[in-house]
NURO-737820 format. One record per residue (C-alpha): residue in three letters; x, y, z. Coordinates in steps of 0.25 Angstrom, whole numbers, plus 5000, padded with zeros to 4 digits. Layout:
N
- ALA / X / Y / Z
...
***
This chain:
85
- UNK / 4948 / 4992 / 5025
- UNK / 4959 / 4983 / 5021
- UNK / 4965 / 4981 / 5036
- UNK / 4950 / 4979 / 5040
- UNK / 4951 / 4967 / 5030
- UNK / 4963 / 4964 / 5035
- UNK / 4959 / 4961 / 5050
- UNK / 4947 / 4952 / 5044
- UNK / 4957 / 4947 / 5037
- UNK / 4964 / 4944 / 5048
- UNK / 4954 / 4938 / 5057
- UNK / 4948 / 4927 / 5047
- UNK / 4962 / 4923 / 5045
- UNK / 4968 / 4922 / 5060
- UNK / 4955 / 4915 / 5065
- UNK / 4956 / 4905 / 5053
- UNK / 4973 / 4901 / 5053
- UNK / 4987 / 4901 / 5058
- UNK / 4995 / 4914 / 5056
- UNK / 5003 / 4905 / 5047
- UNK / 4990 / 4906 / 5036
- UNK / 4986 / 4919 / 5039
- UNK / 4999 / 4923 / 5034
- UNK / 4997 / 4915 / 5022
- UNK / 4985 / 4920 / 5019
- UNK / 4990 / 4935 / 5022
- UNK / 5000 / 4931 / 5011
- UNK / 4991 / 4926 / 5001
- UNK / 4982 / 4937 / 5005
- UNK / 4995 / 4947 / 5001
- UNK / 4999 / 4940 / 4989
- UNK / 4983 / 4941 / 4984
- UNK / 4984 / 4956 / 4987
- UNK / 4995 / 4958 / 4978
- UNK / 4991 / 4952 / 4966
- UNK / 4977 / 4958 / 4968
- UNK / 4983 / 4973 / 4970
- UNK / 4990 / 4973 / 4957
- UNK / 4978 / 4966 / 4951
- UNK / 4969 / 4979 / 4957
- UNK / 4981 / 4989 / 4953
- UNK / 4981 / 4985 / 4939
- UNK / 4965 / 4987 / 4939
- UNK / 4966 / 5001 / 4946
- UNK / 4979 / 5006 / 4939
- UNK / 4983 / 5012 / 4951
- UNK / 4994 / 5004 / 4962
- UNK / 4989 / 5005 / 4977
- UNK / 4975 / 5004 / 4975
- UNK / 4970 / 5010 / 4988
- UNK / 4956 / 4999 / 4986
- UNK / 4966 / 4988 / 4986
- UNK / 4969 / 4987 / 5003
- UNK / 4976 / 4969 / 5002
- UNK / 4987 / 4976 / 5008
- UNK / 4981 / 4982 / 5020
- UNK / 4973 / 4968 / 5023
- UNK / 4986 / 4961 / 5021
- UNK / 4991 / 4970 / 5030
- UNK / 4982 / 4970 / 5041
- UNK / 4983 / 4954 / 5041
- UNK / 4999 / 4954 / 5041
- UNK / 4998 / 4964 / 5054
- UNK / 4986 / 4957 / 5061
- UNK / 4993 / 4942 / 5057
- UNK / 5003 / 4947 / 5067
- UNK / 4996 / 4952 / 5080
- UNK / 4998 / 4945 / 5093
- UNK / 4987 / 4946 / 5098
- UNK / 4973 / 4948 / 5089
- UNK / 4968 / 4958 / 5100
- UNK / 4978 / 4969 / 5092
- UNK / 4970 / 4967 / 5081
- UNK / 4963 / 4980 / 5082
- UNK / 4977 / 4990 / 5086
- UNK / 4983 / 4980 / 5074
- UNK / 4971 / 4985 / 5066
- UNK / 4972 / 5001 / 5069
- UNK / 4988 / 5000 / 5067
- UNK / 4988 / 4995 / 5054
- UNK / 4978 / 5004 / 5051
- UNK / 4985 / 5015 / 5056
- UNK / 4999 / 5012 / 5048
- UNK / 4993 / 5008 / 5036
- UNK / 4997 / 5020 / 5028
***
């Protein structure tokens, strides 16, 4: 579910700005993810919470932010998926 976020994610984003603010926003997008992860792992008392997925959307984004043409957005897609272990 998080790397279907992260194409939605994705498309707002490269439709709206410059790869230059895409990548700021996947930065703060990251550093958000952080901060909440440990916020969530202190609620559940347990570390790698599989509900909490900020890595797999900031993931998705970082590969995607890096495609040359948007027409491999759909092998992108299946290949994350498929070594996202």
């Amino acid at each position: 579910m998080g790397s279907l976020v992260g194409v939605l994610i994705y498309l707002l984003l490269n439709g709206l700005s410059s790869f230059l603010t895409n990548f700021l926003a996947l930065g703060c997008l990251f550093i958000l993810g952080v901060y909440t992860s440990g916020m969530a792992e202190k609620v559940f008392q347990v570390t790698d919470v599989k509900a909490i997925v900020i890595d797999e959307i900031c993931g998705m984004v970082l590969t995607l932010l890096f495609l040359p043409k948007p027409s491999y957005l759909v092998a992108a897609f299946f290949l994350f998926r498929g070594f996202d272990i």
